[in-house]
Every structure is written in structure tokens, then in C-alpha cells.
C-alpha positions in Angstrom: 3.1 -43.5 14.8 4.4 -40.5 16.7 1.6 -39.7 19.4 2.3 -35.7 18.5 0.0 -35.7 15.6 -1.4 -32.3 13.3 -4.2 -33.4 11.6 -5.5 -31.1 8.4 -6.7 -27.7 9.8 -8.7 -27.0 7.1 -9.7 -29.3 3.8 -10.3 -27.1 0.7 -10.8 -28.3 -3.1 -7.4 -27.2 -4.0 -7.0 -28.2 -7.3 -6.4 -25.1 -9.6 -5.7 -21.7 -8.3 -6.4 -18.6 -10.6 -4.3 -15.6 -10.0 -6.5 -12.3 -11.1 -5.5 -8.8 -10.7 -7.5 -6.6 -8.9 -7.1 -3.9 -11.0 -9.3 -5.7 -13.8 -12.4 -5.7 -13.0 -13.4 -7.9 -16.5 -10.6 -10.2 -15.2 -12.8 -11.0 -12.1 -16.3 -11.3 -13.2 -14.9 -14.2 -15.7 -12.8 -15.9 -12.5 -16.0 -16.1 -10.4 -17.6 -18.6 -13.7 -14.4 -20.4 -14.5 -13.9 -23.9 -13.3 -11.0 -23.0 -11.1 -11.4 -24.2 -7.4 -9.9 -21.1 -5.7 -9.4 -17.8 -7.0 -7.3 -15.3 -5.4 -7.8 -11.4 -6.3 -4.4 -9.8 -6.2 -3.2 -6.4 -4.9 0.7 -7.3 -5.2 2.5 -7.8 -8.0 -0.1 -7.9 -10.6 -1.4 -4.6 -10.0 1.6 -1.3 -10.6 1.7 1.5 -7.3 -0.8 3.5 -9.3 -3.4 1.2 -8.9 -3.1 0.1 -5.7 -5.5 1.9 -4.0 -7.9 1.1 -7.0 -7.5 -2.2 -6.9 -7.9 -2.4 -3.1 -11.6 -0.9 -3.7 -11.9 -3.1 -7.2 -11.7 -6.4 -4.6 -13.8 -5.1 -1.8 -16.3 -4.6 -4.8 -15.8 -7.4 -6.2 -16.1 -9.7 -2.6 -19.7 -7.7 -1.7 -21.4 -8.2 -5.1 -20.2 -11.7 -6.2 -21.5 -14.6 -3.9 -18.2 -16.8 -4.7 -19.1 -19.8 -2.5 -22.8 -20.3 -4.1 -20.0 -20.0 -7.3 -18.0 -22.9 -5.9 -15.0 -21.1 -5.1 -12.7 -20.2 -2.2 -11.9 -16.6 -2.8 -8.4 -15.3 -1.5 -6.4 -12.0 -1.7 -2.9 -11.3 -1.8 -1.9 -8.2 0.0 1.1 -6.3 -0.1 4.0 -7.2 1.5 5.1 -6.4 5.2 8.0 -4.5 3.9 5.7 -1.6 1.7 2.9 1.1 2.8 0.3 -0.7 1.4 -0.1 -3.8 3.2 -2.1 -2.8 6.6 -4.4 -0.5 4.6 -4.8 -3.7 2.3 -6.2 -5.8 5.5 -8.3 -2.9 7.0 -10.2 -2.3 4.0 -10.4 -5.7 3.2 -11.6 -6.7 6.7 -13.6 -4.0 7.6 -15.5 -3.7 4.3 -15.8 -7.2 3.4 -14.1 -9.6 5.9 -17.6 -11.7 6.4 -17.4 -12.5 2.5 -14.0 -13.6 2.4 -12.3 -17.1 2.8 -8.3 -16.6 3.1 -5.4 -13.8 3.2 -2.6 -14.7 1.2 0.4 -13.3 2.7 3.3 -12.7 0.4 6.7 -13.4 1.1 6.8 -14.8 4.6 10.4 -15.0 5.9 9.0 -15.7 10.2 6.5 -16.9 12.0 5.7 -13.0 13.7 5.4 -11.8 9.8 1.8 -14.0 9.9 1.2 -12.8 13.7 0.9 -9.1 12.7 -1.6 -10.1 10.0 -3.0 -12.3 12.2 -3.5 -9.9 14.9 -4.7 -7.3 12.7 -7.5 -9.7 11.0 -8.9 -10.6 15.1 -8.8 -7.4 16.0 -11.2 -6.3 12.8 -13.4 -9.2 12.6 -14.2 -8.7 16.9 -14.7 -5.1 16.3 -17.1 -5.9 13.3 -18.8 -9.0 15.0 -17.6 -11.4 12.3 -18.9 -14.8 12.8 -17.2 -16.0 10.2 -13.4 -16.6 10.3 -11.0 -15.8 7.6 -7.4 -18.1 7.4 -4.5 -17.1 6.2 -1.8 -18.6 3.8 1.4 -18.2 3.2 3.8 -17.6 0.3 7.1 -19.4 0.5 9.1 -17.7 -2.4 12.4 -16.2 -0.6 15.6 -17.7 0.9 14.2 -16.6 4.5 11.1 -18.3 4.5 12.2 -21.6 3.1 15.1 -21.4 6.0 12.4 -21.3 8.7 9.6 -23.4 6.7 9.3 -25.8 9.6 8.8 -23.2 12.0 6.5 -20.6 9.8 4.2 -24.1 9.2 4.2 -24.9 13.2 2.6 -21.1 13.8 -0.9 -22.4 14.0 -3.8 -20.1 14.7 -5.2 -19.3 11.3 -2.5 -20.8 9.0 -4.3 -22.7 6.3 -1.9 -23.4 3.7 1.8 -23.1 2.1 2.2 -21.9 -1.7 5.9 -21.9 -3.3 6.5 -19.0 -4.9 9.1 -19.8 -7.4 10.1 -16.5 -9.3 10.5 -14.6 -6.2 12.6 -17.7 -4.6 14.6 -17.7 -7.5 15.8 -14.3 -7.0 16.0 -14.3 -4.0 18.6 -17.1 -4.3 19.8 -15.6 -7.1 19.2 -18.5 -9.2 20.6 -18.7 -12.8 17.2 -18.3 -14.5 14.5 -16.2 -16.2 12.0 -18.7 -16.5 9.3 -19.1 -13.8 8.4 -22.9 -12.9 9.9 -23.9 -16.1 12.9 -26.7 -16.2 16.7 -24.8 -16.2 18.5 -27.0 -19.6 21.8 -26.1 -17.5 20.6 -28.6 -14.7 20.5 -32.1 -14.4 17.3 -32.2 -13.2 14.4 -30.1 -11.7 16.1 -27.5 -9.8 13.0 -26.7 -8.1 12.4 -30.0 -6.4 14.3 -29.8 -2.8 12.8 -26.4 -2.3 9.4 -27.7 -2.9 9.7 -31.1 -1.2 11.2 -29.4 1.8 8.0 -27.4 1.8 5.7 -29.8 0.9 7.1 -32.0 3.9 6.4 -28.8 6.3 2.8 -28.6 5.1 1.8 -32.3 5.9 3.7 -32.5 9.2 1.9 -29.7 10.6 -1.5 -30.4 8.9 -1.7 -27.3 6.0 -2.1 -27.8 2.2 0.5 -27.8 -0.1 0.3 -25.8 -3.1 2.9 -25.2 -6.2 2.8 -21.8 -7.8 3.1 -20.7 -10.8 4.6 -21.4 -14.5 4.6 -18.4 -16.5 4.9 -19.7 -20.4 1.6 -20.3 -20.7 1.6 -21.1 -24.1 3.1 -24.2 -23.1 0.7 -26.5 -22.2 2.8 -29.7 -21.6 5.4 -27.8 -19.8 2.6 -26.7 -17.2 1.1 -30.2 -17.2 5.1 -31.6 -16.4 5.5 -29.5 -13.7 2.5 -30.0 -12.2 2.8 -33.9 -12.2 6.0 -33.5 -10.6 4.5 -31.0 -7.8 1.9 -33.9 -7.6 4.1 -36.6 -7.5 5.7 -35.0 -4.6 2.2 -34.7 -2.7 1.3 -30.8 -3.3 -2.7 -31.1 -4.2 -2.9 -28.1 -6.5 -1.2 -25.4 -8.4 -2.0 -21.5 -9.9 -2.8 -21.2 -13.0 -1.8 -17.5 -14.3 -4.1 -17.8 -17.1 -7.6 -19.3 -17.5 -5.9 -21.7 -19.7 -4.2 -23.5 -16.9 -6.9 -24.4 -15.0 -8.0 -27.2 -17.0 -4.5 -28.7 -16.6 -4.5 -28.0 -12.8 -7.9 -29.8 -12.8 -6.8 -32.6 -15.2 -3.2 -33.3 -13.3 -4.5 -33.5 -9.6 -7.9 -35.0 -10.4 -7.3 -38.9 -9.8 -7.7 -41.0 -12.5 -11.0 -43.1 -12.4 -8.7 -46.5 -12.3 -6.7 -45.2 -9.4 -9.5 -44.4 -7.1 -10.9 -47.7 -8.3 -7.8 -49.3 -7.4 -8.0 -47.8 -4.2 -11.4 -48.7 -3.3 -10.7 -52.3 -3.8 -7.8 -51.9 -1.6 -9.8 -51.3 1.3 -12.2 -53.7 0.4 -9.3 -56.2 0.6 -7.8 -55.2 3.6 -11.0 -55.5 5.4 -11.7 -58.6 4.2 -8.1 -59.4 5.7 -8.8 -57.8 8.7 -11.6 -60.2 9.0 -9.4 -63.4 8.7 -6.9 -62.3 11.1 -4.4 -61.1 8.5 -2.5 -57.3 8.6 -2.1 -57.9 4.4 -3.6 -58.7 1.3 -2.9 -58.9 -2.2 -4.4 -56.7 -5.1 -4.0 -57.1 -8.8 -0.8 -59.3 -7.8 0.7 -56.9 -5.3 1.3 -56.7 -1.8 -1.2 -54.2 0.3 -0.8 -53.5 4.0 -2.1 -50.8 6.4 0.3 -47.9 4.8 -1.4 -48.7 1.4 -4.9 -48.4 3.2 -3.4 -44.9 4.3 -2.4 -44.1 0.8 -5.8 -45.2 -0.7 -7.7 -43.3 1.6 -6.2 -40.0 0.7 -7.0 -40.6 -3.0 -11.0 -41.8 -2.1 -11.4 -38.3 0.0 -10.3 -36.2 -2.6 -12.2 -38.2 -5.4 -15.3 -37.6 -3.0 -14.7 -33.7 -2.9 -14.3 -33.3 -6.7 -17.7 -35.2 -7.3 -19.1 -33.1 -4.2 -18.0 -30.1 -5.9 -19.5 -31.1 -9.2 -22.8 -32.1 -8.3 -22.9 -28.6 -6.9 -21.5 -25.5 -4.8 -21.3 -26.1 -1.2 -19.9 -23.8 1.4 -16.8 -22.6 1.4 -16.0 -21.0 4.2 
């Protein structure tokens, strides 16, 4: 083991994300009861230049007068991008009006490390002016040629950096991809044309201690689509997706909730080991296979997450 090491910055139930818009104020009263783990309250591409400024007071609203951690969730908002007129008015209201009742900042369509700096540096400066004790994080969007170029480096920024989502409609464009779909498989490829892109970022997040989180599928009146691309995301070590209707968080929970003969698998590994360990021997066999210290590793990471979901559902704790 390399003796540089990034342990998790910060460990969130990450299941299920539900993207709402900000402009809908029904939309967010039924997020704060849904089952979803983390909710985020959107002010980009949900909500049309109109409503911006609408929506921007519909989420400070909606922050002051819902309590979403005795809810159970983490509550996020997307601001605008870097690149339009609406994203430092987006973290000044936010902050200034309701930065002690919010969790995260997602940041849209990082392409550099200094595009999370400037957030960054605007969120300090707001929560030290207000007193804030409480510190939001930020996370950040990988959805465009840039960004998935420098995702080693945007993951290595530190300071508040939480957690990377892949954004694949806006990555698709932005490599001009031969697709309409969003998340869903491409018939003209031999495969999952999504997969390097989200390994590559997937890797980034667990070398430099941030959660990994897929994005979204947009036909969601395909329910084994979502649940297919979500146990590939899994499979590849992400621990949650979005779910762009209430629909899909059942499937986000189902698909990265550990079965209960898995984490019962992996509790008699370590059992087994230990036992080992007590006889002078670095292995062990379980159900007529070969365990060792990386399987230990592997087991570990399913107990801990099996321990936050029943955490979770015996009831809220704090989220922040």
C-alpha cells in the first residue's frame, strides 16, 4: 500500500439522488417525503431564464421552511454554470439567505480545478461574514470533454470537494457523441459506450477519497433500462445514481442496497479471517473459496454501507 493515502472526506447515504426543479414548488414538498437519500433543488437546466430568479427564491424558501435532515435527506442545489450571469447571484442568495440549512453546492460543468476555487472562495467568504458554523461541500459535475481531461486533477482539489457526478447528456455533446438518448445503451455500439468515461471517473473519486455518483437516464418509462445501467455504474464501484423521476428512486435504492446474502457473506468473511488471523494464517476459505486480506477489504466496504442503510431506516440522523 502506497503510504500517500486519501481517505473518504465525507460519507453520505448516496444511494438515490432526485433531481427537482426549483421552479416547482409541488415538485419539492413531495422530494422532502420521498425515500430518496439526497435531493438536489435545481436552478440549471430544469428551470428556463424566466424563472431563474424565481426559482433562486423558490430554493431559499424551500431550504428555510423544510427541515431536510430531521427528513433524512442531504439537500443540494445545482447552480448555474460559470459561463452565464446567473451563477454568483445563485451562491449569494443561496449562502447568505440559507447557507446554515444547506448540505452541498453542485457545480455544473467543471472543466478545472480554479472553476470549484471561485465557488469555493465565494461560499468562505459568505458563511465567515454570516458566522456559519456549519460548513457546506461542494460537488462536481463531470459532463464535458474538459472536465473528464483533467478529472484527476479536479478530484485532487481538496478543500470542500465532496463528490463526482457524470453527467452524461452534456458529455455526450460535448463529445459530440452519436446519440439522443441520455444513459441509455447506443444499438450502434458494441457495448456501453459510457463505461471508460465513467470508470475513468469513478477511479478519480476513490483515489482521492470523494463519492462516485452516475447521473441520469432519461426514459423513465423504462424501468429495467434504469435498473441495467445502474448495475453496471455499481458494478464499476459508483454508490448511487439520480433518479429524474420519483419513480427511479426505488430502483436507485433497490440496485445499490446490498443484498442481505452478500453482506451475510461478508460478515462471515471476517469472521473467518480473524479466526485465521488467530492461527497464524493470512487466508481462509469461505463457502469453498479462497479469502485473504483484499477480500477483508472488499467485505468491509459492503458491512459499512449495509450499517448506514439500517442507520438511515431506523431513523433520520444528521446530515450535515
Amino acid at each position: 500500500m502506497s503510504h500517500t493515502l486519501h481517505p473518504t472526506r465525507v460519507t453520505r447515504l448516496h444511494r438515490s439522488e432526485l433531481a427537482v426543479p426549483g421552479s416547482n414548488m409541488g415538485f419539492i414538498d413531495k422530494a422532502a417525503v420521498s425515500s430518496a437519500d439526497v435531493v438536489f433543488l435545481d436552478l440549471e437546466d430544469a428551470v428556463a431564464p424566466p424563472e431563474k430568479e424565481q426559482a433562486r427564491k423558490n430554493v431559499v424558501a424551500a431550504l428555510n421552511d423544510i427541515d431536510w435532515a430531521a427528513a433524512g435527506k442531504t439537500v443540494s442545489v445545482r447552480i448555474n454554470g460559470l459561463d452565464t450571469a446567473y451563477m454568483y447571484r445563485d451562491v449569494i442568495d443561496i449562502m447568505e439567505q440559507a447557507g446554515d440549512r444547506l448540505h452541498t453546492i453542485l457545480v455544473p460543468k467543471v472543466g478545472v480545478p480554479a472553476d470549484l476555487y471561485l465557488v469555493e472562495a465565494l461560499v468562505s467568504q459568505v458563511e465567515q461574514a454570516r458566522g456559519f458554523t456549519t460548513r457546506v461541500g461542494l460537488e462536481a459535475l463531470i459532463e464535458t470533454a474538459l472536465g473528464m481531461a483533467n478529472v484527476e486533477a479536479i478530484a485532487a482539489h481538496g478543500g470542500r470537494l465532496e463528490a463526482l457526478h457524470f453527467g452524461v447528456a452534456d458529455y455526450a455533446a460535448s463529445n459530440r457523441a452519436r446519440t439522443v438518448s441520455i444513459g441509455g445503451l447506443n444499438p450502434d455500439y458494441p457495448g456501453d459506450q459510457w463505461h471508460f468515461a465513467l470508470s475513468r471517473m469513478i477511479v478519480a473519486c476513490r483515489a482521492y477519497g470523494l463519492r462516485a455518483v452516475d447521473g441520469p437516464f432519461g426514459d423513465f418509462s423504462d424501468p429495467d433500462g434504469y435498473r441495467d445501467a445502474a448495475r453496471r455504474a455499481a458494478a464499476l464501484g459508483a454508490e448511487g445514481k439520480w433518479a429524474i423521476h420519483p419513480s427511479q428512486i426505488a430502483l436507485a435504492n433497490e440496485v445499490f442496497s446490498p443484498p442481505a446474502a452478500e453482506v451475510d457473506r461478508a460478515r462471515r468473511i471476517i469472521v473467518a479471517l480473524r479466526e485465521a488471523q488467530e492461527q497464524g494464517r493470512g487466508a481462509a476459505a469461505v463457502d469453498g473459496k479462497m479469502i485473504d486480506a483484499a477480500s477483508e477489504r472488499m467485505a468491509a466496504n459492503l458491512i459499512a454501507l449495509d450499517d448506514a442503510i439500517r442507520a438511515a431506516e431506523s431513523g433520520p440522523a444528521d446530515r450535515g
